[in-house]
C-alpha positions in Angstrom: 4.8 160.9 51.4 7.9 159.7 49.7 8.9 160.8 46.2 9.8 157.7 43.5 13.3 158.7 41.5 14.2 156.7 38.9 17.9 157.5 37.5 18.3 156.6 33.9 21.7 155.5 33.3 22.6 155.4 36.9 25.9 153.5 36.8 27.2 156.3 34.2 29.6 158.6 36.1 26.9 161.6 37.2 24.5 158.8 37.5 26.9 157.6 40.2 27.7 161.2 42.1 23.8 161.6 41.7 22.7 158.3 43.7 25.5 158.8 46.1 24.3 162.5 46.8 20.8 161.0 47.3 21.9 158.1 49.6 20.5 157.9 52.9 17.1 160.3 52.2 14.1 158.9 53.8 12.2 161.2 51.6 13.2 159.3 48.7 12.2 155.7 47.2 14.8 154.4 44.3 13.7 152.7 41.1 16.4 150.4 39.9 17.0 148.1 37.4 19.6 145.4 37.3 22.1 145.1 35.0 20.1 142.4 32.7 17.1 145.2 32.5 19.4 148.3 32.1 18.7 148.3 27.9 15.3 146.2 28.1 13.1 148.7 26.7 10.2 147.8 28.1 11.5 147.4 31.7 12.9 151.2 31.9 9.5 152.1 30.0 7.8 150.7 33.1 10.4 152.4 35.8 10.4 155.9 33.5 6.1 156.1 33.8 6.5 154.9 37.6 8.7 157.3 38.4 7.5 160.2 40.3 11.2 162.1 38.7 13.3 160.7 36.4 16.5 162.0 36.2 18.2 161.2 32.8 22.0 160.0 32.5 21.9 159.1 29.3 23.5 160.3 25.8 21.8 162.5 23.7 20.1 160.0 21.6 19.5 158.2 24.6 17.7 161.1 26.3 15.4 161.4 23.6 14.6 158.1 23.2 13.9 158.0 27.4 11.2 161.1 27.4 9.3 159.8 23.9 8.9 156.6 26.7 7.2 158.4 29.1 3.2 158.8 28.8 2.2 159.5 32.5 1.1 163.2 32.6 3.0 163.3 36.1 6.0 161.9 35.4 8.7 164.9 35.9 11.9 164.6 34.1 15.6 166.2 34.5 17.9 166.1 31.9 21.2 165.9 32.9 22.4 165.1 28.7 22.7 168.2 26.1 19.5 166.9 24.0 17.2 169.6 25.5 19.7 172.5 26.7 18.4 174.8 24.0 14.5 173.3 23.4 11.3 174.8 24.0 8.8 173.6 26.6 12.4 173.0 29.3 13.2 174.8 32.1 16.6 175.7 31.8 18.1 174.2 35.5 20.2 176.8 36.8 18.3 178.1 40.0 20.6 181.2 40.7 20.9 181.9 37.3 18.0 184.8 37.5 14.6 186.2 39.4 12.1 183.5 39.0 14.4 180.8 37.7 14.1 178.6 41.5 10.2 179.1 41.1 10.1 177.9 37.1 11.9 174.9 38.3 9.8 174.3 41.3 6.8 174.5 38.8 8.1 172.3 35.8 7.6 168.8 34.3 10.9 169.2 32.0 13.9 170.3 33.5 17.2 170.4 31.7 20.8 170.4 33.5 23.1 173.0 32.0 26.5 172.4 30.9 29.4 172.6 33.1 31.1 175.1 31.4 27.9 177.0 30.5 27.6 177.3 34.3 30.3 179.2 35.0 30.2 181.3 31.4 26.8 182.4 32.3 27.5 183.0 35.8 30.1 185.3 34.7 28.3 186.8 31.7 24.4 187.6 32.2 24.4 190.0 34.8 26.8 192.6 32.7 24.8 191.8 29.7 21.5 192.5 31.7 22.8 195.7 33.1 23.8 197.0 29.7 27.8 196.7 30.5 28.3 194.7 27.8 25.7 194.6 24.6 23.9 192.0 23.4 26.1 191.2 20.2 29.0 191.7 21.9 32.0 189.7 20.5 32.5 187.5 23.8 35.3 184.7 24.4 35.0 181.8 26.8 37.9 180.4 27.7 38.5 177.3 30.0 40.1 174.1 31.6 38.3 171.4 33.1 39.6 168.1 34.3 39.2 164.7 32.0 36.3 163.4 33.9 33.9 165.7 32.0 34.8 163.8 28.6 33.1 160.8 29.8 34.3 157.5 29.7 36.5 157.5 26.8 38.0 160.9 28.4 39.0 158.9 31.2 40.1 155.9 29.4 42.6 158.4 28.0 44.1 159.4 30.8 43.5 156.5 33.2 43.8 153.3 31.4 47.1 152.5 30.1 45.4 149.5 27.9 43.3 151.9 25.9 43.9 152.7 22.5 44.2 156.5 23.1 45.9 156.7 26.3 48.2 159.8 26.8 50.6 161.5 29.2 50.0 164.5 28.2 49.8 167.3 31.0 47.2 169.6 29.0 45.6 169.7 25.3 43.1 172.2 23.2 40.1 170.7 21.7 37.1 171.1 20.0 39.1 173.0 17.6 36.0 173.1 14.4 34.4 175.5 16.8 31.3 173.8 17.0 31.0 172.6 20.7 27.8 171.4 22.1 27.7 173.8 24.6 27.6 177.0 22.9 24.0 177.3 21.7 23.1 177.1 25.7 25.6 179.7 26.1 24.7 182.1 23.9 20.4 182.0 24.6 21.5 181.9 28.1 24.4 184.7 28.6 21.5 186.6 26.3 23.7 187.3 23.2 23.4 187.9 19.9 26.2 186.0 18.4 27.7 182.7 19.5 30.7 183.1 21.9 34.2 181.9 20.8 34.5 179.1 23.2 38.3 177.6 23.8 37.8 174.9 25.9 41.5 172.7 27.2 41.5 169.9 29.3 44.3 169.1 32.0 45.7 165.9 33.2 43.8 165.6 36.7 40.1 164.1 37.3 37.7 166.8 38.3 37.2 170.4 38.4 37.1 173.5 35.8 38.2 177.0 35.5 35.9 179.1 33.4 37.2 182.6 32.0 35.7 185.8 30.3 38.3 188.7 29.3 37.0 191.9 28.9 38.8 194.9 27.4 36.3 197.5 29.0 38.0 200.1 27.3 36.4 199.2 23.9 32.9 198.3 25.6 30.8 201.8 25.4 30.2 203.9 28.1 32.7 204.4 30.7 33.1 201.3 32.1 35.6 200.5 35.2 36.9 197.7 37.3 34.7 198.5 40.1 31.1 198.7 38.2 31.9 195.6 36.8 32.9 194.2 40.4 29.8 195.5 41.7 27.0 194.4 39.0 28.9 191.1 38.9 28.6 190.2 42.8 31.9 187.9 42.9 30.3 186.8 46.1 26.6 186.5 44.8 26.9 182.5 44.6 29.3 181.3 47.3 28.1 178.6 49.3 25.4 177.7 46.5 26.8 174.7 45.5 30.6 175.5 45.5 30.5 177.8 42.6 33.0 181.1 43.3 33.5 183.9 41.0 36.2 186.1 41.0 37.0 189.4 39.1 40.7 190.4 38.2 41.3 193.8 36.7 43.7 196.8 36.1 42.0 200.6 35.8 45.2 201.4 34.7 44.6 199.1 30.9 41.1 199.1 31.7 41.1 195.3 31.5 39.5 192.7 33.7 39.9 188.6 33.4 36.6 186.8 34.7 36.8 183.6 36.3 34.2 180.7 37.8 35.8 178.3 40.0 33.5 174.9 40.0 33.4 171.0 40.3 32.4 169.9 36.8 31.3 166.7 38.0 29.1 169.0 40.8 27.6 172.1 40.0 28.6 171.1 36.6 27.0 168.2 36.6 25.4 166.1 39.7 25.2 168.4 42.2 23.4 170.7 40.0 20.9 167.8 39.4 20.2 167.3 43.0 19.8 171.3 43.3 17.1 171.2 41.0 15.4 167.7 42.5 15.2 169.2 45.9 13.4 172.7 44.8 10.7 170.4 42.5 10.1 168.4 46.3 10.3 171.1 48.3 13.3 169.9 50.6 16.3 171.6 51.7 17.7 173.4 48.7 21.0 172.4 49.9 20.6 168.8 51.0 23.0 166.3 49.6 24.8 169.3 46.9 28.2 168.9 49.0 29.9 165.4 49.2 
């Protein structure tokens, strides 16, 4: 038996990884639209309740507007958009991310795609928080660089389209400097803290991929906390080969500092690959089918 997918917003950048990922699958059958149905509400109302999963590509408002669409009890949906990061009643879709999360998502109608730079952040983050290494309200600060494709369109016009408006040649740039990026809600209910993390987010001149970084002074953390307790709750090698996420742990005894890091493909883990992940665990085929291009 074959599973119906319908990708919202499919010729959208993930929408495009996503498809390609899924390419090929005989387990699969596609719902598509062409381009003269793509915003003819009641032709993606029709592909969103025949849809055995709908995967969401959408912007926020979008996103919305695509699940208050769907009245079939069975339709399953994941949210690759920021509209449902943080709400209740979805499964948050980061399988490694803790004990029971791979069964949650195998079990769920509503599944929402974290953040790329959440990813890596909680990666880094939870298990010290969960072991008591560092507290709850902890003052925490996510730091990172990610390449222009994770902007979206206009992002890339930027940088790749000499025509547009906003193009630039600049090498590297700070933004979202009000403090008020979308992804830090998801951070903090998900790296289990108290208090928003300060989140300093750059973007470099190249298309794809993202460092994500966590600095700890563990002198001023309580307890006695070293280099190698940190190395060992953390796990650096806990998610290799689970969908090309590394994390790595740099520190001195001597200044009883350490620097954090998450290596990952925002337009992968962060993003597509992440989606595929999730589809594969809610059909019960190869976790790892289709999450490496």
């Amino acid at each position: 038996m074959t599973t119906k997918v319908f990708i919202d917003g499919e010729v959208g950048t993930t929408g495009l990884q996503i498809r390609a990922r899924l390419e090929g699958r005989d387990d699969l059958d596609f719902i598509s639209l062409g381009e003269d149905k793509r915003k003819d509400a009641g032709a993606r109302k029709e592909a969103l309740n025949e849809a055995d999963i709908v995967i969401l590509c959408l912007p926020d408002d979008a996103a919305k507007e695509a699940v208050s669409l769907i009245g079939n009890a069975t339709t399953r949906v994941i949210d690759a958009s920021t509209a449902h990061r943080v709400a209740d009643g979805w499964v948050y879709g980061f399988p490694e991310m803790s004990p029971g999360q791979r069964q949650a998502i195998s079990g769920a109608t509503r599944i929402t795609n974290p953040g790329c730079y959440p990813t890596g952040a909680i990666a880094l983050t939870r298990p010290l928080v969960a072991a008591g290494i560092v507290p709850q309200d902890w003052p925490l600060t996510v730091n990172a660089v990610s390449g222009y494709s994770g902007g979206g369109k206009q992002m890339i016009a930027e940088f790749e389209d000499e025509a547009a408006p906003n193009y630039t040649l600049e090498a590297f740039r700070a933004y979202a400097l009000g403090l008020a990026h979308k992804h830090v809600p998801e951070m903090q209910k998900n790296m289990g803290l108290k208090h928003p993390p300060l989140f300093a987010p750059n973007v470099g001149r190249y298309a794809q991929g993202m460092i994500v970084e966590v600095p700890l002074q563990l002198w001023a953390l309580p307890g006695e906390v070293s280099v190698a307790r940190v190395h060992e709750t953390l796990d650096p090698e806990q998610l290799n080969g689970t969908n090309a996420m590394k994390l790595f742990v740099f520190g001195n005894e001597t200044t009883k500092q350490v620097r954090l890091a998450a290596l990952l493909d925002n337009l992968g883990k962060g993003a597509s690959g992440q989606a595929v992940q999730c589809l594969n665990i809610m059909t019960g085929a190869d976790e790892g089918l289709g999450v490496d291009l």
